[in-house]
C-alpha positions in Angstrom: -78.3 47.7 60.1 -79.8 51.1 59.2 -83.5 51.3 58.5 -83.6 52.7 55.0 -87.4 52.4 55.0 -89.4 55.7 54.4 -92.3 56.6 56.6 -95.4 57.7 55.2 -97.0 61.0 56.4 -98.5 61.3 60.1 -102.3 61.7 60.8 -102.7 65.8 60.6 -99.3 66.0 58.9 -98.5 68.2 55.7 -97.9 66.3 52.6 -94.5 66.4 51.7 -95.2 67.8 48.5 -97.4 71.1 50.0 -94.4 70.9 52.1 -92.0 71.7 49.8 -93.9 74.5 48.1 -94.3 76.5 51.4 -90.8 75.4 51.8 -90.2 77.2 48.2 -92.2 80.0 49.3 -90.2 80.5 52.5 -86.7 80.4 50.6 -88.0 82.9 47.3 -89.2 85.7 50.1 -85.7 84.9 51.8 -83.8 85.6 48.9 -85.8 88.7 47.6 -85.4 90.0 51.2 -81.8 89.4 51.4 -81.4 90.4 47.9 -82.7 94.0 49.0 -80.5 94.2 52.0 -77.5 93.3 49.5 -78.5 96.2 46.6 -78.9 98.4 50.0 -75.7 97.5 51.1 -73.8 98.0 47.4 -76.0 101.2 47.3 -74.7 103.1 50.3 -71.3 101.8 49.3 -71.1 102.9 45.7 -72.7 106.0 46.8 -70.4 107.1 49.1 -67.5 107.3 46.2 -69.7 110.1 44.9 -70.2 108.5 41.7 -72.6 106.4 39.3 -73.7 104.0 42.0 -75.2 102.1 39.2 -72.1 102.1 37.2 -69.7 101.3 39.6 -72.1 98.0 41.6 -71.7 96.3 37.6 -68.2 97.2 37.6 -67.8 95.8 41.0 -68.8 92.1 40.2 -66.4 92.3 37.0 -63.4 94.2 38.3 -63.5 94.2 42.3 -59.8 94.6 42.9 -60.4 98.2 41.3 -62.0 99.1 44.3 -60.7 99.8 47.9 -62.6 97.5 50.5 -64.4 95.6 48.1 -63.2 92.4 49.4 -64.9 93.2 52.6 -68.5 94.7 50.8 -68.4 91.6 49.2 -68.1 89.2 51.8 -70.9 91.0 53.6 -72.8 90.9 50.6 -72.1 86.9 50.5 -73.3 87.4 54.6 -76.4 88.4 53.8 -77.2 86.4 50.4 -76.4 82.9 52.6 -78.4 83.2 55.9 -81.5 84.7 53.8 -81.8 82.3 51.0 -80.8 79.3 53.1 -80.5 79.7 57.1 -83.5 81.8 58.0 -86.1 80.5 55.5 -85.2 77.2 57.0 -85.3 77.8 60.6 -88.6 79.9 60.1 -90.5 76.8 57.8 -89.1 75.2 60.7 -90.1 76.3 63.3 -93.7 77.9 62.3 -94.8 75.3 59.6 -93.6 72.3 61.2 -93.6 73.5 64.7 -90.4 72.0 65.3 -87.3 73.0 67.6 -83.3 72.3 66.6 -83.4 68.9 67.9 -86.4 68.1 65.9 -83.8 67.6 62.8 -81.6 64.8 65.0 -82.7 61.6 65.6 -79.7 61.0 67.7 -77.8 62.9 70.0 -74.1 64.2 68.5 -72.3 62.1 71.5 -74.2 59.1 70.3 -72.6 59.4 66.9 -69.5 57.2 66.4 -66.5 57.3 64.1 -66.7 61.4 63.8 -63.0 61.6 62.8 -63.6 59.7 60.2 -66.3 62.4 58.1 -63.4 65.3 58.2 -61.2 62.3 57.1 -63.3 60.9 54.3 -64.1 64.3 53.1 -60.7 65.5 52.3 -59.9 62.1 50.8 -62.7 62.9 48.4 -61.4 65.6 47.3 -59.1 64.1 44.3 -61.2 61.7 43.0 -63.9 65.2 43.4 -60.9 67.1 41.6 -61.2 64.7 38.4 -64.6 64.7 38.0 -65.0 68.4 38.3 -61.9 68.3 35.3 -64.2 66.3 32.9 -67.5 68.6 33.7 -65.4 71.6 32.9 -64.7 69.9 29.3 -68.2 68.9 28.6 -69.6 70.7 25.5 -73.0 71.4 24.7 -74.4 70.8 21.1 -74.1 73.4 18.7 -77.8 74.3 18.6 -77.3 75.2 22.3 -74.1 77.6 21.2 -75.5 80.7 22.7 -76.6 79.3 26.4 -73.2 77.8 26.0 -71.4 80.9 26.0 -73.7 82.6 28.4 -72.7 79.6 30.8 -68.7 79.8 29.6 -69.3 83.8 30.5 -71.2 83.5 34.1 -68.8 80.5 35.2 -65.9 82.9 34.4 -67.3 86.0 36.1 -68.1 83.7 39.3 -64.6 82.1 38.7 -63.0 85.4 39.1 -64.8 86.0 42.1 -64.1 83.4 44.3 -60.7 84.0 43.3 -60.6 87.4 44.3 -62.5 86.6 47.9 -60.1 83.8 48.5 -56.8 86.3 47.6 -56.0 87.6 51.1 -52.8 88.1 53.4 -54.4 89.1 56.9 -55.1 86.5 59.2 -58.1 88.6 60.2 -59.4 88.3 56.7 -58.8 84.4 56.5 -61.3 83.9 60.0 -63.7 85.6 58.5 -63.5 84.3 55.4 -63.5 80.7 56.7 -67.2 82.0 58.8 -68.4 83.2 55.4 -67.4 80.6 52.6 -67.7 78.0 55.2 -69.1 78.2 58.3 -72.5 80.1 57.4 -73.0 77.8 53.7 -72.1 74.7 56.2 -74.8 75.1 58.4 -77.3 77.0 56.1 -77.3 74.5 53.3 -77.5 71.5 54.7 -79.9 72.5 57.4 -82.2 73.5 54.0 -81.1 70.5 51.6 -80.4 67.7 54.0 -82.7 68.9 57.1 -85.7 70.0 54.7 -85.4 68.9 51.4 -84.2 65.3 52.0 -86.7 64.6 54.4 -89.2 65.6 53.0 -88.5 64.0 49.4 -87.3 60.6 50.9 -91.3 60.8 52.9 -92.5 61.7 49.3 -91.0 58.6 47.0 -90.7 56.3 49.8 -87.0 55.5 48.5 -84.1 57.2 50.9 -81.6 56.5 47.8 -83.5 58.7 46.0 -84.9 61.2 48.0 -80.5 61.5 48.5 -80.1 62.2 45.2 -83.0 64.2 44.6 -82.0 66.7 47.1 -78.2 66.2 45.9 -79.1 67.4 42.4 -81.6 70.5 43.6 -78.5 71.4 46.3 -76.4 71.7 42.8 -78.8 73.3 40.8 -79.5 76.2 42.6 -75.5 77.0 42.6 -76.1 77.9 39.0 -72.6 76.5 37.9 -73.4 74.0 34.9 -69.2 73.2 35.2 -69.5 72.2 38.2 -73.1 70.4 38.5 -72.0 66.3 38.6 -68.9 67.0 41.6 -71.3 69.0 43.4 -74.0 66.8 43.0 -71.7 63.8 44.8 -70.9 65.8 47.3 -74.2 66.7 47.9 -75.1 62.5 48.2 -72.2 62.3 50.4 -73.7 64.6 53.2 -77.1 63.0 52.6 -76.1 59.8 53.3 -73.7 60.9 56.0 -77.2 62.5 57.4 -79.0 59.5 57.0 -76.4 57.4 58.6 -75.5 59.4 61.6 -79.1 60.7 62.2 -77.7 64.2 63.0 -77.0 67.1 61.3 -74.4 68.3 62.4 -72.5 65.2 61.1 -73.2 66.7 57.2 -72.7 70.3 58.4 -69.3 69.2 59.5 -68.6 67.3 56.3 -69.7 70.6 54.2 -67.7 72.8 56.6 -64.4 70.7 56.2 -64.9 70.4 52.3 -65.1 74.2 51.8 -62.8 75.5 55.2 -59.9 73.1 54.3 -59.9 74.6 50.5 -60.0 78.4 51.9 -57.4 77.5 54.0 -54.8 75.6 51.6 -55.5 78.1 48.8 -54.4 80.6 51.3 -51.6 78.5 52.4 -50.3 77.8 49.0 -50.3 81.7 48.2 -48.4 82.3 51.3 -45.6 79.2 50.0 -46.2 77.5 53.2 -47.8 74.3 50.8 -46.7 73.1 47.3 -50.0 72.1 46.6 -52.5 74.1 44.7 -56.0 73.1 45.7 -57.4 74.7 43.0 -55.9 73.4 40.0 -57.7 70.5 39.5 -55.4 69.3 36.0 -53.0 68.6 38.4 -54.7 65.6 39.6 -53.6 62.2 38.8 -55.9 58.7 37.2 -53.6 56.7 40.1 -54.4 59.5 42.6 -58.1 60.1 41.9 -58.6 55.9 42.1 -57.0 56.0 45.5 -58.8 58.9 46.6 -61.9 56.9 45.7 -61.2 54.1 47.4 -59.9 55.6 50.4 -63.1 57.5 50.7 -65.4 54.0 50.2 -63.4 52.2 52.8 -64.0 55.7 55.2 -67.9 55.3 53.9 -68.3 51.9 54.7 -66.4 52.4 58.3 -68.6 55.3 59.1 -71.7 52.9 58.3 -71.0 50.3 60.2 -70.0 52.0 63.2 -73.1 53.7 62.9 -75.7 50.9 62.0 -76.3 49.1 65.7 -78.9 51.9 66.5 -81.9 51.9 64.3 -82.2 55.3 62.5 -85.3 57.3 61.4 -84.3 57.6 57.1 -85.9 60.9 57.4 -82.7 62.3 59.2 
């Protein structure tokens, strides 16, 4: 069986907690640096259509099919804002804090880990039962005291909404490679190498509880999407790949689950669009009680395989 015991902090080693702050540290000068290159980018862009480049970067977020080649500035934008707020912070923390190398986050090689199949399998079976519960966030109400921060949410989720459905509308098969690398590929590896590889580590050494330290790090890997209609599916998805982490003792066994969960979406959306599918991905009322319970069950039965095939070598909970 898997060791689920957390071990406490090595002679010389950082606390956890200090950790995390540098950890924090590392990810805020990420962002503000990537945040820069991104106003840079929209800058030169706006610029060069010889008008307010002010005026025309607001109306880009809120109107970007207005402009020509927007849906490419906007995925380099997207480039820029995932490998500085998640990839590079991480790898530098890493590799200068805890003086580790790649194979420092594996506590098993890939070819050791068994049952692989069965993570792209389990994670599109999630996806209906997923589908319902992201259909009951989107009707949860605040109280009326909290009307205003309401409607700021109701606005922000609809601006982002818009968005993503403008950078997943695309007819090119050029466009759909590169969106796959940018809405899945670069979040894939970026995210869980900060949430799983960093955060859950550190936070299951912390409590001393890998349940928790999973869920800890699945509800900051949430939170930080800003998307209060989407919080509780993202935040089981997010304790999916940490226990898929935990289990396989390599990260590239989340990554794939992450990369599967958002590549097969960009691709059915664009499949559906193109009437090669009936089935729209995206509209989540179309989901089923009968189909969601399935869905749930199919993807316990695909947990509890991936478990035990994985549970005859002893694994480090840190992983």
């Amino acid at each position: 069986m898997t060791d689920f015991r957390a071990q406490s902090t090595a002679p010389g080693e950082l606390h956890p907690g200090r950790s995390l702050l540098i950890l924090l540290g590392f990810v805020l000068i990420g962002m503000s640096l990537g945040g820069i290159l991104a106003a840079a980018l929209l800058l030169v862009w706006t610029t060069s259509l010889g008008e307010d480049a002010l005026l025309n970067s607001a109306e880009l977020l809120n109107s970007p099919e207005l402009f020509e080649g927007s849906w490419y500035l906007l995925m380099g934008v997207q480039s820029i804002s995932h490998a500085f707020t998640f990839l590079l912070p991480s790898l530098l923390f890493w590799r200068v804090v805890e003086r580790q190398r790649w194979d420092g986050l594996h506590d098993r090689p890939l070819s050791a880990v068994q049952a692989l199949g069965a993570v792209a399998l389990l994670t599109i079976a999630f996806m209906p039962f997923n589908g319902l519960i992201i259909e009951w966030n989107q009707g949860l109400r605040l109280p009326v005291t909290f009307q205003v921060v309401e409607e700021w949410m109701k606005a922000k989720e609809a601006q982002l909404s818009k968005l993503t459905r403008f950078l997943t509308t695309f007819d090119d098969p050029l466009q759909l490679v590169l969106a796959v690398f940018v809405i899945a590929v670069l979040p894939a590896v970026g995210e869980e190498v900060l949430f799983r590889g960093l955060i859950q580590r550190k936070l299951v050494q912390w409590v001393g509880n890998v349940h928790l330290g999973i869920w800890l790090a699945a509800l900051l890997f949430s939170a930080i999407h800003l998307q209060f209609y989407g919080f509780v599916p993202r935040v089981l998805l997010g304790a999916l790949f940490g226990y898929l982490y935990v289990w396989s003792g390599n990260i590239w066994v989340p990554i794939l689950a992450h990369f599967v969960n958002n590549g097969f979406t960009v691709v059915m959306v664009w499949l559906h669009r193109r009437s090669v599918v009936p089935v729209n991905i995206e509209n989540t009322d179309s989901v089923p009680l009968t189909g969601a319970l399935f869905s749930l069950l199919l993807t316990i039965v695909l947990l509890i395989y991936f478990q035990k095939s994985n549970s005859s070598t002893r694994l480090d909970p840190h992983g």
